[in-house]
Every structure is written in C-alpha cells, then in structure tokens.
Backbone bond lengths (Angstrom), bond angles and torsions (degrees), N, CA, C in turn:
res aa  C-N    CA-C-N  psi(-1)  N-CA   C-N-CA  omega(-1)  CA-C   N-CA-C  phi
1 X - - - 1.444 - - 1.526 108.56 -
2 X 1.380 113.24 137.76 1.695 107.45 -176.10 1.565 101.88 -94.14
3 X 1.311 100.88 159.95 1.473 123.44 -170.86 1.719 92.10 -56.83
4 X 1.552 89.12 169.30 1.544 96.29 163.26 1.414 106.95 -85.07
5 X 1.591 143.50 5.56 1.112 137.02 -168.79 1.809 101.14 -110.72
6 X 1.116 106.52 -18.86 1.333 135.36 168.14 1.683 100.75 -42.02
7 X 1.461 100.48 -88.43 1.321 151.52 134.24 1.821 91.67 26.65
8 X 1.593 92.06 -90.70 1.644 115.16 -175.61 1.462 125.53 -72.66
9 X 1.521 99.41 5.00 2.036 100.93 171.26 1.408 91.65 -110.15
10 X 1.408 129.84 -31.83 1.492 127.49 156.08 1.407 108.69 -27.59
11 X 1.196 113.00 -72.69 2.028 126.32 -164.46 1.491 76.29 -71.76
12 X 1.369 147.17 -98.97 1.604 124.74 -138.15 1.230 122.79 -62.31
13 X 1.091 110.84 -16.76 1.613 116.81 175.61 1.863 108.40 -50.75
14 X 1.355 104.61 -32.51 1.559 116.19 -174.09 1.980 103.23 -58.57
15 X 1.020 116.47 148.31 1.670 110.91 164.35 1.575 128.11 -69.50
16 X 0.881 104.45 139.78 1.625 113.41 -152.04 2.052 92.49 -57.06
17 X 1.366 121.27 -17.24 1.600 103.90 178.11 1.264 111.10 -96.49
18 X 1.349 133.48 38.31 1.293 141.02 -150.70 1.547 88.48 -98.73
19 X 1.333 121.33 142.18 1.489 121.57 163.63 1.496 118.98 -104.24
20 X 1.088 134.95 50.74 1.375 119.07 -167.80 1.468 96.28 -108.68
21 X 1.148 126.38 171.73 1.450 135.90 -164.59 1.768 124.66 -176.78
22 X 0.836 95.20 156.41 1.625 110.99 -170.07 1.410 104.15 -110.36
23 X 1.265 95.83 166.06 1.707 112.21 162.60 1.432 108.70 -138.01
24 X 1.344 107.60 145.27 1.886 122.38 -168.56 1.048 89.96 -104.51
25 X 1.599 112.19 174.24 1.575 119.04 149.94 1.739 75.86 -105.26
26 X 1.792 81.01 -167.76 1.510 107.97 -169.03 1.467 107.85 -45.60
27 X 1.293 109.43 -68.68 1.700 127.75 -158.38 1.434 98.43 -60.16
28 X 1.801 114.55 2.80 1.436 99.00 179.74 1.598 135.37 90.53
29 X 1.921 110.32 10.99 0.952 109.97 168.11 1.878 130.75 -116.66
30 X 1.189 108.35 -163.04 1.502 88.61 -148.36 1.827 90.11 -86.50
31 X 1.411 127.99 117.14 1.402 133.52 171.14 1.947 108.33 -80.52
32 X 1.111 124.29 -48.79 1.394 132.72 -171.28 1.231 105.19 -150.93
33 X 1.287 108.53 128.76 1.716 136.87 159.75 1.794 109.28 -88.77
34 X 1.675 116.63 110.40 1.603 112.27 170.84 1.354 108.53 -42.80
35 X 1.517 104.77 154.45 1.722 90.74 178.65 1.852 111.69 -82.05
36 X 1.129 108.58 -4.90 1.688 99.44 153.43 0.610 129.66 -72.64
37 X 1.177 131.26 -35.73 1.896 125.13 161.50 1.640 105.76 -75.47
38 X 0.718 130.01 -69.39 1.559 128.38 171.09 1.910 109.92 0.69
39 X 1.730 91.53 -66.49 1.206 125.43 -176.99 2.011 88.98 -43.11
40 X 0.866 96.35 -90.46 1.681 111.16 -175.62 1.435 117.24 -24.89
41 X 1.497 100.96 -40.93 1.646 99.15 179.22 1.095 100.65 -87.84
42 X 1.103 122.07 -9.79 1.882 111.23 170.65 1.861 109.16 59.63
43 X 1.090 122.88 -148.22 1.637 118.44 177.72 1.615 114.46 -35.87
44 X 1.637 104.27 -54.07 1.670 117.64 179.75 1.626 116.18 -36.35
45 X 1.698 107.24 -24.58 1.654 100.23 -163.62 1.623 108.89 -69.91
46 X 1.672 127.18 -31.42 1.305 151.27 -157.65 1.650 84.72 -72.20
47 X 1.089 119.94 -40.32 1.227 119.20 171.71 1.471 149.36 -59.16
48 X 1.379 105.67 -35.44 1.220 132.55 116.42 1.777 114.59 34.11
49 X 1.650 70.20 -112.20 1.719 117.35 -175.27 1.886 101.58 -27.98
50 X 1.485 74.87 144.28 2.149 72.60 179.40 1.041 128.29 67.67
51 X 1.707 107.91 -23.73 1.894 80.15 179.73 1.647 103.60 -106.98
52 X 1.044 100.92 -167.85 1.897 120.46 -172.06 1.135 103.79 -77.98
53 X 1.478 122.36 115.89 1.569 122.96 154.49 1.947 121.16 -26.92
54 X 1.661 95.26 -39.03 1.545 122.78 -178.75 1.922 105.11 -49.97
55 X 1.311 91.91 -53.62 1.425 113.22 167.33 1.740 120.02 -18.15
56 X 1.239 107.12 -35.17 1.597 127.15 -146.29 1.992 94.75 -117.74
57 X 0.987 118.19 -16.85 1.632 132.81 -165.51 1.252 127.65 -92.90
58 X 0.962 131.31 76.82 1.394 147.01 -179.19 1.759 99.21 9.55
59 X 1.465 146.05 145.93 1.144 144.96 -136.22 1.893 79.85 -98.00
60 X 1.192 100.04 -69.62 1.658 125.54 -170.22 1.898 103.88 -38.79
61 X 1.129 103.51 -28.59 1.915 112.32 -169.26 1.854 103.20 -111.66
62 X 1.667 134.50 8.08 1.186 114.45 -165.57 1.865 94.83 -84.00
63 X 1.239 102.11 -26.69 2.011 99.89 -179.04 1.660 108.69 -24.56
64 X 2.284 67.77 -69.57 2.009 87.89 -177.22 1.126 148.26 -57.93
65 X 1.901 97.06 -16.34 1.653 107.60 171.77 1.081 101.67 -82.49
66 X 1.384 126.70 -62.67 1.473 131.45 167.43 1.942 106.60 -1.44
67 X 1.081 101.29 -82.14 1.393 121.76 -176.23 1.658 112.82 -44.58
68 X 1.279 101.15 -38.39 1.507 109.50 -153.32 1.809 94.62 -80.77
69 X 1.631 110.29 -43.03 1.453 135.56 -174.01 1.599 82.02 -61.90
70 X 1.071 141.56 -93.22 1.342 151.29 172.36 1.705 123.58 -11.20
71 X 1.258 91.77 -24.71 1.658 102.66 172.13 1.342 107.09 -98.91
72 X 0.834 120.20 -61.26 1.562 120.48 167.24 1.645 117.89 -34.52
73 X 1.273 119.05 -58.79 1.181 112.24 165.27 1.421 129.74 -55.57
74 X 1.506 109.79 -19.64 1.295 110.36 177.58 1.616 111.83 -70.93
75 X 1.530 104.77 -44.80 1.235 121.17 -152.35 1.404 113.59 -70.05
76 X 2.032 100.34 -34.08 1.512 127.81 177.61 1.405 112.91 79.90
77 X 1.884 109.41 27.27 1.566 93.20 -174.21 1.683 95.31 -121.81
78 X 0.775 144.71 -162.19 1.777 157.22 -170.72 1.363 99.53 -107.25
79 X 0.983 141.99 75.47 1.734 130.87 149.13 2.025 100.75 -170.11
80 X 1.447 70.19 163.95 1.700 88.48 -177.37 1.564 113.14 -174.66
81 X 1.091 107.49 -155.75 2.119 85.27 -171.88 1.955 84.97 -112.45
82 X 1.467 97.99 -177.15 1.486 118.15 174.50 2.055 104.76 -88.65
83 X 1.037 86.74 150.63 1.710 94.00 -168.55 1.706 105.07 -137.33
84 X 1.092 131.10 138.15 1.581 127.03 174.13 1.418 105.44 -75.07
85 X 1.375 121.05 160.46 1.486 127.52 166.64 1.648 111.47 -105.54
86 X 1.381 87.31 171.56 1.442 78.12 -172.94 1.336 123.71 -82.95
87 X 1.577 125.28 154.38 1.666 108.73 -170.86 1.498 88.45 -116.21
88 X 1.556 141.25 29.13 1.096 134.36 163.54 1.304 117.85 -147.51
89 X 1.185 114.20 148.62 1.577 117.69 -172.91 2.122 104.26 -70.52
C-alpha cells in the first residue's frame, strides 16, 4: 500500500489547471474520486476511499485546514488558504 505521501506527489504531479475533483462527506473524507483523477491514480485511487482528506495535511496545519475547509463550506464559495502535506507517516 503506498504512503499517503505517495498518495500526494501522485495529486501534484497533475498540472496546476487540472479539474479533477472529489467529493467528502462531512467529517471530511474521501466519498468519490472523478474518473479522471481516478484514472490518474490508477490502483492508488481505491485507496483513497475512507480516509481523511486531514490524513494528507501537514500534522502542525490540520486545526487550520480543518477550520479553513469548514469555512468554506459554510460560506459556499471556492477558496481557502494553501496548507503543507504531510512528509511523514
């Protein structure tokens, strides 16, 4: 099974105008992978599924994404700040 850091050079490796997208449930985990991204992660996408976006978030910054993801949803518009991922399990 690849790391979650694995995981996250998978997703940046993509070009920054890439549209592919997910859907969470509430608590923030991964419900559906588009099948273009799906496609891209190839085996990795099944992997996905179930766990926490949080999962992927630098340890020191999950409060602030937390929060930030949480405002956004409140607000209902597309933005939020940039956050590091994590480079350790």
């Amino acid at each position: 099974m690849p790391s979650p850091q694995t995981l996250v050079a998978n997703l940046l490796s993509f070009p920054v105008a890439c549209t592919d997208w997910t859907l969470l449930s509430a608590d923030l985990r991964f419900l559906y992978l588009d099948p273009v991204l799906a496609d891209h992660l190839a085996d990795q996408a099944a992997l996905l599924i179930g766990k926490s976006l949080l999962d992927f978030v630098h340890p020191e910054e999950q409060s602030s994404a937390k929060q930030d993801l949480r405002n956004v949803l409140d607000s209902r518009t597309m933005h939020g700040s940039v956050t590091r991922y994590a480079s350790s399990p």
